[in-house]
Backbone bond lengths (Angstrom), bond angles and torsions (degrees), N, CA, C in turn:
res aa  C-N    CA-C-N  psi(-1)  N-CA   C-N-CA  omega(-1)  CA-C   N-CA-C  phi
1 X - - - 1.458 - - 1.520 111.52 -
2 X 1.280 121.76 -3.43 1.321 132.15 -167.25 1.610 109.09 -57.41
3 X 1.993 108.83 -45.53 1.070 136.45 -169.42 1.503 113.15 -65.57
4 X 1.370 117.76 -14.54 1.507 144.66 172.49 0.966 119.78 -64.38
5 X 1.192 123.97 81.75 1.679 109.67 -172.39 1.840 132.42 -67.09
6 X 0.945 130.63 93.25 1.473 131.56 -177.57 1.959 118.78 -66.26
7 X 1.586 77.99 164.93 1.518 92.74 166.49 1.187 101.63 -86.12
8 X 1.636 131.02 -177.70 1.151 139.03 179.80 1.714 94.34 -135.77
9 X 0.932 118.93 108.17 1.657 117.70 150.56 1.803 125.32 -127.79
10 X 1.364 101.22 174.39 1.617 101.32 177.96 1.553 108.05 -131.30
11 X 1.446 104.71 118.45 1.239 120.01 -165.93 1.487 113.41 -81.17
12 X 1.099 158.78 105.28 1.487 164.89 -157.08 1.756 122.95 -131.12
13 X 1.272 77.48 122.74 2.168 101.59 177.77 1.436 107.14 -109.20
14 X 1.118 112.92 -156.16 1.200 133.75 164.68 1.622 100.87 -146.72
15 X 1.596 96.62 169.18 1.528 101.25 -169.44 1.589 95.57 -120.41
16 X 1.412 98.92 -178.47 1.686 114.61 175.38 1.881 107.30 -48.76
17 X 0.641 111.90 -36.32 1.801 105.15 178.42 1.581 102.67 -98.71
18 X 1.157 124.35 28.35 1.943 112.48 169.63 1.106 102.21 88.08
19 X 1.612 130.08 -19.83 1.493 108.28 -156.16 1.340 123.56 -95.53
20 X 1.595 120.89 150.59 1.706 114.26 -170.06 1.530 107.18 -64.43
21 X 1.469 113.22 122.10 1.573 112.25 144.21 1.379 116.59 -119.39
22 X 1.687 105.40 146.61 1.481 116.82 176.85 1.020 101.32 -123.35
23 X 1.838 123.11 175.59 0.749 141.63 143.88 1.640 132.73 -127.43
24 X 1.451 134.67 169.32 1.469 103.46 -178.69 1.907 83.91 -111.79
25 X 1.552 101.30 153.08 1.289 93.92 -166.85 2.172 76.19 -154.42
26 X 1.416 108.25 137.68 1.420 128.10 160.75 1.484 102.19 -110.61
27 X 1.200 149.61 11.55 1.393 131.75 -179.69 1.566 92.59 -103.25
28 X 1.262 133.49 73.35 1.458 138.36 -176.09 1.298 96.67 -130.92
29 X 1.548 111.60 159.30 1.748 122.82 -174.44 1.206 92.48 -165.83
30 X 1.388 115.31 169.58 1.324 157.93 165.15 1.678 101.27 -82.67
31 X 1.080 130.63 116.60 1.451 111.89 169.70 1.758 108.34 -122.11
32 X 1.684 130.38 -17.11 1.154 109.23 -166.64 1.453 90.07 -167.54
33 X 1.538 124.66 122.75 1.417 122.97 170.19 1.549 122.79 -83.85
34 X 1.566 104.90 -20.34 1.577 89.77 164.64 1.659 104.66 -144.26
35 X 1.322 122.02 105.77 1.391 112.60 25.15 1.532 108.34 -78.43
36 X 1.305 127.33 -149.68 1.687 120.52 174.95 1.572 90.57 -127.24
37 X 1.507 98.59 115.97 1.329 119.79 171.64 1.852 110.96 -108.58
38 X 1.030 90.01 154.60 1.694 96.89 159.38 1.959 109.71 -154.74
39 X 1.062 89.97 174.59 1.802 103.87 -150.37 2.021 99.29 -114.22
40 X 0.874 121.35 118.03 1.795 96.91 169.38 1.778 89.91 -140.63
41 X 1.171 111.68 142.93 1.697 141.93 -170.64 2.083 95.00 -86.34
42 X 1.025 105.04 144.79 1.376 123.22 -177.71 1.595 109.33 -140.47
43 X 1.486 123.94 110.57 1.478 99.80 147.91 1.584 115.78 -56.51
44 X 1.125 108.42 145.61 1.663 132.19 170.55 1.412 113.03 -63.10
45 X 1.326 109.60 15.44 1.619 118.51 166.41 1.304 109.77 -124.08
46 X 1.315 138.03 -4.33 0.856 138.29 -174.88 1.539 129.27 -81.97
47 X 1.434 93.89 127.04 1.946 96.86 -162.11 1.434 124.67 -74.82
48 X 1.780 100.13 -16.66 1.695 104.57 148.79 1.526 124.70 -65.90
49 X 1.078 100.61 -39.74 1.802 107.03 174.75 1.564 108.00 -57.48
50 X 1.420 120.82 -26.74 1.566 129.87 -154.59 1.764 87.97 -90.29
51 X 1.254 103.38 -47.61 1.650 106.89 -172.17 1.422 98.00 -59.12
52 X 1.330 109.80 -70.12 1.767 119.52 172.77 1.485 112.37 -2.20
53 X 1.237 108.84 -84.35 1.140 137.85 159.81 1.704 119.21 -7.72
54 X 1.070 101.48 -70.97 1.733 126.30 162.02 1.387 123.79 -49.42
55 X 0.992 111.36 -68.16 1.422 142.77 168.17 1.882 128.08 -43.59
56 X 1.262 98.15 -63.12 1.185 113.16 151.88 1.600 95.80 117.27
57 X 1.528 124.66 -24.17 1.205 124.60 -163.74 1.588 104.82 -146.31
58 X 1.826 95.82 -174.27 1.312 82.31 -163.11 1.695 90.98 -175.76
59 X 1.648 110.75 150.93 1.676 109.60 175.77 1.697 102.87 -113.53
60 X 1.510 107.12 163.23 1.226 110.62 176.48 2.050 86.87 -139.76
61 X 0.979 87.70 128.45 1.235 126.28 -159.34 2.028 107.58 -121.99
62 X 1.647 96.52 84.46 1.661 99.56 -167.89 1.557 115.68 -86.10
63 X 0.938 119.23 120.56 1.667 121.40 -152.13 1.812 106.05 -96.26
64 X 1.188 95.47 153.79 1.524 94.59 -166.37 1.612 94.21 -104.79
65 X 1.742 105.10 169.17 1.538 108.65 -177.72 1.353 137.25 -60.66
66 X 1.751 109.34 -18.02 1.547 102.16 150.35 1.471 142.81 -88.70
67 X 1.793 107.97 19.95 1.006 119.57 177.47 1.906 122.50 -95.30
68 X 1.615 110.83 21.18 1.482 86.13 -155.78 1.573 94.47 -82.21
69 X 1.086 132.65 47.57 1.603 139.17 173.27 0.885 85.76 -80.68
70 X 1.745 119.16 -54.42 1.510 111.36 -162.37 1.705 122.83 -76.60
71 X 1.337 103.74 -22.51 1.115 103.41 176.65 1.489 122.71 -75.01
72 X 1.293 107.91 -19.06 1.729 118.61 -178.24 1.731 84.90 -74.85
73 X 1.178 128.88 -64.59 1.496 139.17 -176.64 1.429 120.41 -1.36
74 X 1.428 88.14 -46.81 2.024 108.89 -144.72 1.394 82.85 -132.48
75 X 1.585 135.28 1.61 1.375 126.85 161.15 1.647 101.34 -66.16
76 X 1.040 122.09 -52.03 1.655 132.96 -165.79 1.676 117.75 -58.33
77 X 1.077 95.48 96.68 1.968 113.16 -168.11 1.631 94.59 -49.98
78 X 1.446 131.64 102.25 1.345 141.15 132.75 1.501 91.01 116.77
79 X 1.253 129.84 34.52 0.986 113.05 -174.83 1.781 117.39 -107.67
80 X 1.685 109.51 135.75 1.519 89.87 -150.89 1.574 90.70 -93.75
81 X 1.449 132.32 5.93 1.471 117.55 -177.13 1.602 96.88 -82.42
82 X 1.220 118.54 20.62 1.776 98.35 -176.18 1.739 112.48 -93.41
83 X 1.747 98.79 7.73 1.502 87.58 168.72 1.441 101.76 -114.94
84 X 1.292 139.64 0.89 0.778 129.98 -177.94 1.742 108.91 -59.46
85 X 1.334 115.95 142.36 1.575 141.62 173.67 2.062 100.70 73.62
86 X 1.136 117.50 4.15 1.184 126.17 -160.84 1.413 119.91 -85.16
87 X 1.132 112.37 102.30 1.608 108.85 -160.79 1.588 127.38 -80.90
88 X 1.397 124.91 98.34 0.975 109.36 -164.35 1.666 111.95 -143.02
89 X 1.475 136.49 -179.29 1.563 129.59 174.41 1.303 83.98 -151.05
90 X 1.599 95.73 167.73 1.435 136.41 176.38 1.541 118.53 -61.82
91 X 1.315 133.62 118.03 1.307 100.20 160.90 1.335 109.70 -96.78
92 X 1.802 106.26 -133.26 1.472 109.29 -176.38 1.321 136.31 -44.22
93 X 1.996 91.44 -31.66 1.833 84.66 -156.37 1.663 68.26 -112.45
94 X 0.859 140.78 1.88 1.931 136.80 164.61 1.416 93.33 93.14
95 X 1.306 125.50 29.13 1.302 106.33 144.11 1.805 126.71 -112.30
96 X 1.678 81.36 149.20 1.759 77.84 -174.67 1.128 162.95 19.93
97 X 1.182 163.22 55.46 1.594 141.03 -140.14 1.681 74.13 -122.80
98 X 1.298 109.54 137.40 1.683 132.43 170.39 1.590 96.26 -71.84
99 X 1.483 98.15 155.34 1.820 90.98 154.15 1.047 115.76 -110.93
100 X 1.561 117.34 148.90 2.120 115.80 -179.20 1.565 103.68 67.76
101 X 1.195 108.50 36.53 1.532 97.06 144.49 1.747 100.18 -107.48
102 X 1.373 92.58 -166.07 1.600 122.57 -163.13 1.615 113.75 -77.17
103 X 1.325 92.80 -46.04 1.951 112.76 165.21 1.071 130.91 176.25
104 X 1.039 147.76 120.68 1.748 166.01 118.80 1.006 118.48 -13.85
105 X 1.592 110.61 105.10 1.569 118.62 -179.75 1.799 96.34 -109.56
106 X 1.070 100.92 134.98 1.757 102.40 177.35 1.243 111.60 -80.74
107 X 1.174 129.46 144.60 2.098 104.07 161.95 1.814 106.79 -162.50
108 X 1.444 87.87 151.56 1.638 97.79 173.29 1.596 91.33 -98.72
109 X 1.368 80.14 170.53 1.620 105.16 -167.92 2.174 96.28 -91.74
110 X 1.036 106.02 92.16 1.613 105.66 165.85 1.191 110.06 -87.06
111 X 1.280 152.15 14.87 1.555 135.93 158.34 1.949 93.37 175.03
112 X 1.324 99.77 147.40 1.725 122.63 164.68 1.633 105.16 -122.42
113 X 1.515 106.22 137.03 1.064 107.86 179.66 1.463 100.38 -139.79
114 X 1.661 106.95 164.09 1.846 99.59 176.78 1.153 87.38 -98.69
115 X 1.469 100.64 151.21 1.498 148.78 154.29 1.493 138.19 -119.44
116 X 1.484 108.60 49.32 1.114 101.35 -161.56 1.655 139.73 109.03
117 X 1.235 103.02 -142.75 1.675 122.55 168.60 1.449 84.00 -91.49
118 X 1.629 161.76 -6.08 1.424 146.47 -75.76 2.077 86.33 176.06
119 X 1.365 118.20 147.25 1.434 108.20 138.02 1.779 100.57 -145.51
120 X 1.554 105.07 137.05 1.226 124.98 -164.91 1.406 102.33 -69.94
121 X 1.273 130.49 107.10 1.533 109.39 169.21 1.751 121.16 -104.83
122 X 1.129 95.47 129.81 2.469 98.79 -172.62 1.634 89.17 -78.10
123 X 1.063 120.17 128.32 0.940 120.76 157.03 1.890 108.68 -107.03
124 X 1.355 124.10 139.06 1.342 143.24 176.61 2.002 100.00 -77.22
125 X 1.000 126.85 80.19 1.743 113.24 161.87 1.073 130.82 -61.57
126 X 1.322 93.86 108.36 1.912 100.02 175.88 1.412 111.70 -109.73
127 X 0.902 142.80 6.90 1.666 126.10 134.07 1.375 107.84 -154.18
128 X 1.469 106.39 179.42 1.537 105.83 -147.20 1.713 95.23 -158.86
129 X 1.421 93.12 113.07 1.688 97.00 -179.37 1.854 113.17 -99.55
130 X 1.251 129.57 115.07 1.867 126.18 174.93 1.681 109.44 -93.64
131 X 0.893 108.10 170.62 1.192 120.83 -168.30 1.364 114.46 -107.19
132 X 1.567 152.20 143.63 1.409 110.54 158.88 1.536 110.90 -106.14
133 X 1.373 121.39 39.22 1.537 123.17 162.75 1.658 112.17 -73.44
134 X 1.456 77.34 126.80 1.644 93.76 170.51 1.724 115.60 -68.32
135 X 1.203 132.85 19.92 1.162 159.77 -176.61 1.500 91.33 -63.46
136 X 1.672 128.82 137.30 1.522 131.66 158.84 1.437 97.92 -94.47
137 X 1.064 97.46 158.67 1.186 130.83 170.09 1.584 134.16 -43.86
138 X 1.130 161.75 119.18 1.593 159.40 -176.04 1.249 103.50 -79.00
139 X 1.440 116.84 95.00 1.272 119.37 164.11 1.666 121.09 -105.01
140 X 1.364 105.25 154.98 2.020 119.24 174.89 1.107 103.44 -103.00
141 X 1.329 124.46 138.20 1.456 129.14 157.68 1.837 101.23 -169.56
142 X 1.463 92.81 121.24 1.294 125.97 167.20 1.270 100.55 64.07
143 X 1.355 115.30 61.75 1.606 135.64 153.84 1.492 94.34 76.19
144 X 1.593 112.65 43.21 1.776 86.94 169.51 1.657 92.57 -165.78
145 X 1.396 128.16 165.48 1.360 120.94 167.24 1.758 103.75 -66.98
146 X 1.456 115.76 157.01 0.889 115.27 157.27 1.848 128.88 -138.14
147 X 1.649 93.34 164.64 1.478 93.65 176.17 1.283 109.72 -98.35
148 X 1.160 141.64 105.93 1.724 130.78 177.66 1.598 112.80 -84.31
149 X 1.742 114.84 -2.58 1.539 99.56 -174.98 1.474 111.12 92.06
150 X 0.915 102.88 -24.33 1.944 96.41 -163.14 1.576 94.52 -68.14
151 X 1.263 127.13 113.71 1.722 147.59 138.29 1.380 110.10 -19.48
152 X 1.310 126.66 116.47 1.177 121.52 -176.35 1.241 113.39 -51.86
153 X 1.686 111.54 -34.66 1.854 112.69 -172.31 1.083 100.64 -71.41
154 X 1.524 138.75 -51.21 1.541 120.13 -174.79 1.540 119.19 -53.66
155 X 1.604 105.13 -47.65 1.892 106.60 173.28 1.470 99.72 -43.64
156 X 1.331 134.05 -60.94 1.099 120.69 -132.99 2.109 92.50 -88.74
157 X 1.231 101.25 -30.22 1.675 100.31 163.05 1.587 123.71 -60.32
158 X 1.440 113.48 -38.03 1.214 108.54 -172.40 2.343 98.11 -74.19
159 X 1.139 99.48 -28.44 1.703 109.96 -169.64 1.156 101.45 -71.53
């Protein structure tokens, strides 16, 4: 799957004491426009997944190509300097929305499923913030960020 090229985002709850946790997670999808679902992958250790869980909801927050600070950030399993300098507010359900990423999908948790080492969580999107930066996108492919070239005006022509 390496050869797959992904988005890069960081998915964010809050936990039992209020506080922001993220994670950066590429196993995210689109799964259903009506209702409008989306899909994001969790190891089963994961202390955003644990908040999730709790919480009930959760943002995915798709980061653009001068952000992979953030993505290294919220790569680091339990680590609490990953909010430090990190600019962000509450939305509806008070979790997270980053600022200057690409877009903010809000979502409750409509179903957990196992997957594995993995648990699948559906999230339901109920609102949805875009950006209008001509900014591309932060993509992974084959164990590394990448640059593919694509011009923001053509992405956003071919989209």
């Amino acid at each position: 799957m390496g050869h797959f090229a992904t988005g890069v985002t960081v998915v964010t709850s809050v936990n039992a004491a209020g506080e922001p946790v993220g994670t950066t997670a590429s196993a995210v999808s689109s799964l259903s426009l009506d209702p409008p679902l989306v899909l994001v992958c969790f190891d089963r250790a994961s202390q955003t997944l644990e908040a999730i869980r709790g919480h009930g909801a959760f943002v995915v927050n798709v980061l653009a190509a001068p952000q992979r600070h953030l993505s290294a950030a919220f790569a680091r399993r339990g680590s609490a300097s990953a909010w430090d300098g990190v600019g962000h507010r509450p939305g509806t359900s008070g979790s997270p929305h980053l600022h200057d990423v690409l877009a903010s999908l809000e979502c409750t948790v409509e179903h957990r499923l196992p997957g594995g080492d993995h648990e699948i969580v559906v999230g339901r999107v109920g609102e949805v913030e875009v950006t209008d930066s001509d900014a591309t996108p932060l993509l992974y492919w084959r164990g590394a960020y990448a640059d593919l070239g694509v011009p923001a005006c053509l992405s956003r022509a071919a989209g």
